[in-house]
N, C-alpha and C positions, 0 to 999 in steps of 0.2 A: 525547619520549623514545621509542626503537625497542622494540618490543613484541617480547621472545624469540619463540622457535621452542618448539614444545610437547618436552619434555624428555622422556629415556625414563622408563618407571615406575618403576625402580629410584629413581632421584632425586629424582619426584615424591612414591614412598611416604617417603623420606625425609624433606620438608618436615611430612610429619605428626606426628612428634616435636620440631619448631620449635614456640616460642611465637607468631613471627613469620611471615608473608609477607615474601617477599622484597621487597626496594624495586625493585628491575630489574624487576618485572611493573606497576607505577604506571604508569597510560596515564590521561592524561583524553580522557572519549568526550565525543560530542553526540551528537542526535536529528538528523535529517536539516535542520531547521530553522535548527539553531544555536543556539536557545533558552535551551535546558537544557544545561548541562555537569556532569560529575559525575567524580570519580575513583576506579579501581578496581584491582583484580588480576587483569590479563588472561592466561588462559591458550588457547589457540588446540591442542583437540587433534587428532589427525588420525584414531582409533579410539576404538571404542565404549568400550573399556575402558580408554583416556587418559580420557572424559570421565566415565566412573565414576569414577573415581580424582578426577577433580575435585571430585567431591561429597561423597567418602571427606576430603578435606583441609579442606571448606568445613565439613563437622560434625564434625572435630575441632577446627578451629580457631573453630567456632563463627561465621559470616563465613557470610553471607546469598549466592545467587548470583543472579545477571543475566545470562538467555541474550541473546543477539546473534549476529545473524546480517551480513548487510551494511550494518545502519545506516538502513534506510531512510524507517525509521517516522518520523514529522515530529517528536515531542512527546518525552516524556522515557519512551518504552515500553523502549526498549533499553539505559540506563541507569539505574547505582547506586551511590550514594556508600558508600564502604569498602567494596564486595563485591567478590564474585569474580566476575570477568565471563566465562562460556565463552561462546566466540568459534565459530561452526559451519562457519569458512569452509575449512579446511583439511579437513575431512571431503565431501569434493567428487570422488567420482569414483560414476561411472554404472554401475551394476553387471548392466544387463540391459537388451537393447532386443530389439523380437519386432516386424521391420518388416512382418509380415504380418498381424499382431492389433493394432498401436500399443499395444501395454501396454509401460512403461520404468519400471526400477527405478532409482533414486539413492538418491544418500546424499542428507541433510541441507544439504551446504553447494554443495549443486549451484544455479546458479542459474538463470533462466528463458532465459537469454541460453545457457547449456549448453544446455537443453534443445532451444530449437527450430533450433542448428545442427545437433545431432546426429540432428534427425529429419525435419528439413523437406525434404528431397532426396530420403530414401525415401517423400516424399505425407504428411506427417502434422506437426500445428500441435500447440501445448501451446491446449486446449480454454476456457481463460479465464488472459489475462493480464491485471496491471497496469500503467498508463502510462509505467514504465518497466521495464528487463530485468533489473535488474542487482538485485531478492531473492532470498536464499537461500530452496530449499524449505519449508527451517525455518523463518522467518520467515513464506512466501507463508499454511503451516496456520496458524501461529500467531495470526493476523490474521485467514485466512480471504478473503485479497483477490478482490474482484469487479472486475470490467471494463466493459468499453462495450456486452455485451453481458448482462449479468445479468438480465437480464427475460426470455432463453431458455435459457440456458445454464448459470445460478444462478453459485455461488461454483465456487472453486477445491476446494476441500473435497467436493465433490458428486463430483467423478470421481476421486477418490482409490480403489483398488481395497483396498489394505492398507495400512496404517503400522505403524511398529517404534517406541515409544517409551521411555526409559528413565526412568527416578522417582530421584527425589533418594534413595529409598533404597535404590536399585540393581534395583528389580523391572524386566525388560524386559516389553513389553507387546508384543503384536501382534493387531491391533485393522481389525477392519472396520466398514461399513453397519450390521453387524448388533448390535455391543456399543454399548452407551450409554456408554460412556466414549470412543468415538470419537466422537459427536457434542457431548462436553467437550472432550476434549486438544485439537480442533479448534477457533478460535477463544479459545481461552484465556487467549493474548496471553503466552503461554510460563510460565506460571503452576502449571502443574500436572503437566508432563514435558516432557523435552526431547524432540523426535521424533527420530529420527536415522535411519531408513531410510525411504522410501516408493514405495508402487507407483500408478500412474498409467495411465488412460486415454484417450491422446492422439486430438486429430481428425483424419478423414480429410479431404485437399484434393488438389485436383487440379489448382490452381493456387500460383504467389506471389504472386500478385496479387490484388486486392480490388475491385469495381468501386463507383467513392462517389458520392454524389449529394449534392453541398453544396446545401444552401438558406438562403435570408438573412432569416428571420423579425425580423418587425418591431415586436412589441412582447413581452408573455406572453400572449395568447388566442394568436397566430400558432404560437410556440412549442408548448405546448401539441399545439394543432391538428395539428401535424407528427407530434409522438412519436407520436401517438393511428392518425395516417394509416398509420404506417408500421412500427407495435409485429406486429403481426402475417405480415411479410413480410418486415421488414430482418432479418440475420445480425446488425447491428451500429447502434445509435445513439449521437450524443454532441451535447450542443451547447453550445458555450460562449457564454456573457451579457458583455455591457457594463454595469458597475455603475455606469458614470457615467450611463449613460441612465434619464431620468426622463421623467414625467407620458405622452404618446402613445407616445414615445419605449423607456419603461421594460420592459424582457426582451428588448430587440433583441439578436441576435446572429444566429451563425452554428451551420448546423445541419449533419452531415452522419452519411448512412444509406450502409450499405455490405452488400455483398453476395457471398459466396466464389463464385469463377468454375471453371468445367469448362473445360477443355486436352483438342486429342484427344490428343496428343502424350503418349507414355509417359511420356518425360521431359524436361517443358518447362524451356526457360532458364531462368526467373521461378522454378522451386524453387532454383536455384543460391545460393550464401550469397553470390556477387559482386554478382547483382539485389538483394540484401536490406542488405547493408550499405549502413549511411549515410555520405554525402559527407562527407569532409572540410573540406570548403569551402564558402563561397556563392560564388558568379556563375564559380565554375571557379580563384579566387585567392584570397581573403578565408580567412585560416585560419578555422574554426567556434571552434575551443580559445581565440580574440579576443573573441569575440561578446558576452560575461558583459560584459567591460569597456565596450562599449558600450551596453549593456542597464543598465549602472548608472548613467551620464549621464542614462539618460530615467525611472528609475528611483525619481521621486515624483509627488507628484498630476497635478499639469501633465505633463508628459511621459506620464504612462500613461492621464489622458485624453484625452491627442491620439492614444496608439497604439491606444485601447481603440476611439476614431471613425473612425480612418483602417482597421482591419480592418474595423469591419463596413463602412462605404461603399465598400471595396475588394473586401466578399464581394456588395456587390448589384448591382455593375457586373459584376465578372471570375468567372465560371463557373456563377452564378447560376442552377441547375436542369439544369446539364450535367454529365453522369457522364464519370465519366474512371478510367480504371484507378490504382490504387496499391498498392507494395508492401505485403503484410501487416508488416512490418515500418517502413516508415514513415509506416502508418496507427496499428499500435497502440502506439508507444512515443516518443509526440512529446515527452516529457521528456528523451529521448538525444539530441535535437536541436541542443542546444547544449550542449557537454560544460560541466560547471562553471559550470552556468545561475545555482546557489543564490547565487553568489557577488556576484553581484549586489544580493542583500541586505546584504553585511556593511556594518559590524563587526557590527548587532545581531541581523542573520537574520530569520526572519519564523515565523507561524503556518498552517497551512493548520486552516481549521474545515471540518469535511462533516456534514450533517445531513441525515436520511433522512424523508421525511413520507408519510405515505396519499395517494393520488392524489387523493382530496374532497379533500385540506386544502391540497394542495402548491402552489398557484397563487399562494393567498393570504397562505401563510407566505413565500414564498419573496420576494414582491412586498414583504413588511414587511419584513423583512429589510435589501432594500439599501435600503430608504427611511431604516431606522433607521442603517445605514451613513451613507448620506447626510448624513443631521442631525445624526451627529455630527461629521463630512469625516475617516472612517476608511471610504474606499472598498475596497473588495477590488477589486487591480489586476486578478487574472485567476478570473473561474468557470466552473466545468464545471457543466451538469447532464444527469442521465443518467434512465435508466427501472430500476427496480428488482423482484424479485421476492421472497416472502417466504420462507426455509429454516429448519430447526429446531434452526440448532446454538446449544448454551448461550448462547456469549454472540454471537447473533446481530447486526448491525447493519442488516440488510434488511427491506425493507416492500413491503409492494405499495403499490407506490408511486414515487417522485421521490427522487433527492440532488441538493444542492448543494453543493458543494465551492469553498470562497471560500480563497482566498492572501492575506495581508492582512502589511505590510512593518513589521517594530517597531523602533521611533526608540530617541532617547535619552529620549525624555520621552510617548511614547502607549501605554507600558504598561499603566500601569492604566485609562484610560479604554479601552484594547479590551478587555483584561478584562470591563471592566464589558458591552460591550457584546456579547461574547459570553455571557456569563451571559441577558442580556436574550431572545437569542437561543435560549439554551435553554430559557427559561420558555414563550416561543413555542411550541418542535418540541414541547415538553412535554404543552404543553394540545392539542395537536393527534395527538398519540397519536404523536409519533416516535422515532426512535430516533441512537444516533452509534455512532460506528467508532473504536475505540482508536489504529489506525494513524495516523488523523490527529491525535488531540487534544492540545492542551495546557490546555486552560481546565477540563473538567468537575470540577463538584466534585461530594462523596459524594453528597450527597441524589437527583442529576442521575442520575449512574450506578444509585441504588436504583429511581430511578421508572421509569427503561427498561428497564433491566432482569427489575425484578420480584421477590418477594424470595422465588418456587420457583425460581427461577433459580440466586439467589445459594446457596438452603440446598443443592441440587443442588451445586454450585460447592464449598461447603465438604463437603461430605461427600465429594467425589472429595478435596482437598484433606486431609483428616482421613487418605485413605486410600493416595494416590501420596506426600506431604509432612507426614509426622507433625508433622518437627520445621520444618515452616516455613521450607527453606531458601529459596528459589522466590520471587524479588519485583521488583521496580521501582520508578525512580521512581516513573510513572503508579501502580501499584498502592498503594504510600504515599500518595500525594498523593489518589488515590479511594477510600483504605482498605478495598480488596479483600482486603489480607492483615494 
C-alpha cells in the first residue's frame, strides 16, 4: 500500500478530533533483515512542527510512536505493531556547510550518502561511517553507529558539535558534550526524542583515495597479531572470518589496514563524486542490480562454504601484503556493492548478531562462538571483526576491545534452534564482561540487556524518560520485546 505525503497541519490537526487513524497511512514495515514485520500509521513529515503535530495526534489518539528513519537497523528497532510510525526521511535538507572549518548542519533525514557528496570535493569525509550510506542522521545518533575505525576515532556521536531534539511532549532540546542528556538522547535507539537537527564535525582529507594493505591471516593468533600490529598506525581496520574454518584452519580470513593519503594537487581528481561512485557493473556488462539472484543460488551451507574458501585462498595468493589504493568510498561502504544484496535471503531473511568483548576475552569467545555455530551446522555465512574502543554514552555498545558481527540466513524451519543458539552466545559475551548493539539485534532478551547494560544505566534511562516522555509515547518492537519501556 503507497504511504501518503505528509499533509498540511490544518488537516493533520484535524485528525485529532477522529476517534480513528486513517487506514490510507497502514504501511507494514520490516527491519532491514526481513524478520520482523509489524503494521503501523505511517506519517512522513517534512518540518519540525509537522512532527510535533505527530505527537500532538499520537496522545490524543492515545497510539504509541515508532521513529524510523531509513530502515536500516537489522532487528525489529524501527518497528511497531498499531503505532504511529514518524518516518525522518522527508525532513532531509542541509542547512549549513563552512567548507573552511568542515562543521555541516542537517536535518534529521539527511543521510550519510548526502553528506559525503556534499563535502568531499571541498577536502572533507563524514569522520565515522557505517558499512553502508544509505542511514538517516536520525537513525546514525540513534544507534550511535561505529565503523572500521572506532578504536581511534570512536562513535558517530563523538563529533557531533550540537543537536536539536524534540520530546514527545513538544519540549525542543538543544543539546551539547556538555549536557547529560546528550550523552542519553544519543544512543537511545530513538527512545527518548526524536533528533531533528544536528551539527557535525567533519574530517579533513586531502585525498579520495585510501591506501589498503590486505593481509590473509590464517588462523585467530594470526588474526589477532595483525590488529595488535597495526592498532596504533592504521586510520582504518576490518577483518572478515570464515566460519566454516575449523581446528588449524579456524579465524582464517582476510585482513585489511588502510591509511588516508596526502595529494599535492589543490584539487585532485579522486575528491571528484565520478572517482567515488560505484560501478554499475562487473567485468564492464553484468548489471550489479543481477547479482542478489546469483548470490541466492549459492546461498546455503554448501555454496557459502565454497565462497567463504575460495576468498580466503584467493586473499593468500592475489594481493597478499601488497597496498593498493582504493576509493574511500569503495572501501567503507561494501554493503552498496551489490544493490539488493538482502534479497538474497528471502522469503525468510536473515539475522545479523554483533557482540563486543574485552580484548583478554575476545580470542577466546569469539573462537567458541563459531565452534558452537559449528556444532549445531548454523554457520554464519559472513563475519566481520573489528577493533573497538570504550565511550560513555547511555546506552553504549563499545568495549575496549573486539566485535564480531555474524549474518546468519533463517529457513523455514532453524528458527528456534538459532535462537537458542544465539542466547548460548550471549551467556558467553556475558560472563566475559561484553556488551551488544541494538542496531543489530533480534535475539536479546531482558535479563541480557539488564546485565550489559547495568541497572544506573537503565534508572538514568528512566529518569531522562520520566522527563522527555511522561506519557510513554516512545517504543518499539526491540524496546517491548527487551522491556525498556
Amino acid at each position: 500500500m503507497a504511504i501518503p505525503k505528509a499533509q498540511d497541519l490544518a488537516a493533520w490537526a484535524a485528525t485529532r478530533t477522529r476517534k480513528h487513524l486513517e487506514t490510507d497511512r497502514i504501511g507494514r514495515l520490516s527491519g532491514f533483515g526481513f524478520t520482523k514485520h509489524a503494521d503501523g500509521y505511517v506519517y512522513r513529515p517534512s518540518t519540525l512542527e509537522e512532527a510535533r503535530e505527530v505527537f500532538e495526534i499520537a496522545r490524543s489518539l492515545k497510539r504509541q510512536v515508532v521513529l524510523r528513519g531509513a530502515g536500516r537497523s537489522y532487528g525489529d528497532a524501527n518497528i511497531g505493531s498499531e503505532c504511529i510510525v514518524l518516518d525522518n526521511a522527508r525532513m532531509n535538507q542541509i542547512l549549513d556547510w563552512n567548507p573552511v572549518t568542515g562543521v555541516i548542519e542537517a536535518e534529521c533525514g539527511v543521510t550519510i550518502e548526502d553528506l559525503w557528496r556534499h563535502v568531499l570535493e571541498d577536502g572533507w569525509w563524514p569522520p565515522v561511517v557505517s558499512g553502508t550510506m544509505y542511514p538517516t542522521l536520525g537513525g546514525v545518533l540513534a544507534m550511535n553507529i561505529h565503523g572500521k575505525n572506532n578504536y581511534c576515532s570512536g562513535t558517530f556521536g563523538e563529533h557531533v558539535l550540537e543537536l536539536e531534539a524534540l520530546t514527545p511532549s513538544g519540549q525542543i532540546l538543544i543539546l551539547t558534550a556538555k549536557d547529560e542528556a546528550f550523552w542519553a538522547v544519543i544512543s537511545s535507539a530513538g527512545l527518548l526524542a526524536m533528533i531533528t537537527r544536528v551539527k557535525i564535525q567533519m574530517k579533513k582529507v586531502h585525498s579520495g583515495d585510501l591506501r589498503v594493505l590486505p593481509l590473509a591471516p590464517a588462523n585467530w593468533d594470526e588474526q589477532f597479531a595483525i590488529f595488535e600490529q597495526f592498532e596504533g598506525i592504521a586510520d582504518y581496520m576490518v577483518s572478515w572470518i570464515d566460519c566454516f574454518g575449523s581446528e588449524k584452519g579456524a579465524g582464517r580470513g582476510a585482513f585489511h589496514a588502510a591509511w588516508y593519503l596526502d595529494e599535492p594537487s589543490e584539487h585532485p581528481r579522486t575528491l571528484e563524486q565520478s572517482h567515488q561512485d560505484l560501478p554499475d557493473t562487473i567485468m564492464g556488462f553484468w548489471p550489479k542490480s543481477m547479482v542478489w539472484r546469483l548470490l541466492k543460488k549459492f546461498n546455503n551451507r554448501l555454496g557459502m562454504e565454497f565462497i567463504n574458501w575460495s576468498k580466503y585462498a584467493s586473499g593468500r595468493i592475489l594481493g597478499n601484503g601488497k597496498p593498493h589504493p582504493q576509493s574511500l568510498v569503495g572501501f567503507s561502504f561494501l554493503l552498496d556493492y551489490v544493490p539488493n544484496w538482502r534479497n538474497a535471503y528471502l522469503p525468510y531473511g536473515f539475522i545479523q548478531y554483533q557482540s563486543f568483548v574485552p580484548k583478554e576475552h575476545a580470542k577466546r569467545v569469539f573462537a567458541q562462538q563459531i565452534k558452537m555455530q559449528q556444532a549445531a551446522g548454523l554457520e554464519s555465512y559472513l563475519a566481520v571483526l573489528k577493533r573497538h574502543r570504550p565511550d560513555k554514552f547511555l546506552f553504549s555498545h563499545a568495549v575496549d576491545g573486539y566485535s564480531l558481527a555474524l549474518d546468519f540466513k533463517i529457513t523455514k524451519n532453524n528458527w528456534p534452534k538459532l535462537q537458542q543458539l544465539c542466547h548460548q552466545m550471549n551467556d558467553l559475551v556475558l560472563q566475559a564482561g561484553g556488551r551488544f548493539y541494538f542496531a543489530k539485534d533480534s535475539t536479546l532478551r531482558p535479563a541480557d540487556v539488564r546485565a550489559y547494560l547495568g541497572e544506573e544505566a537503565l534508572a538514568t534511562f528512566s529518569r531522562f524518560k520520566a522527563q522527555f516522555d511522561p506519557d510513554n509515547l516512545l517504543t518499539s518492537e526491540l524496546a517491548r520485546r527487551v522491556k525498556l519501556v
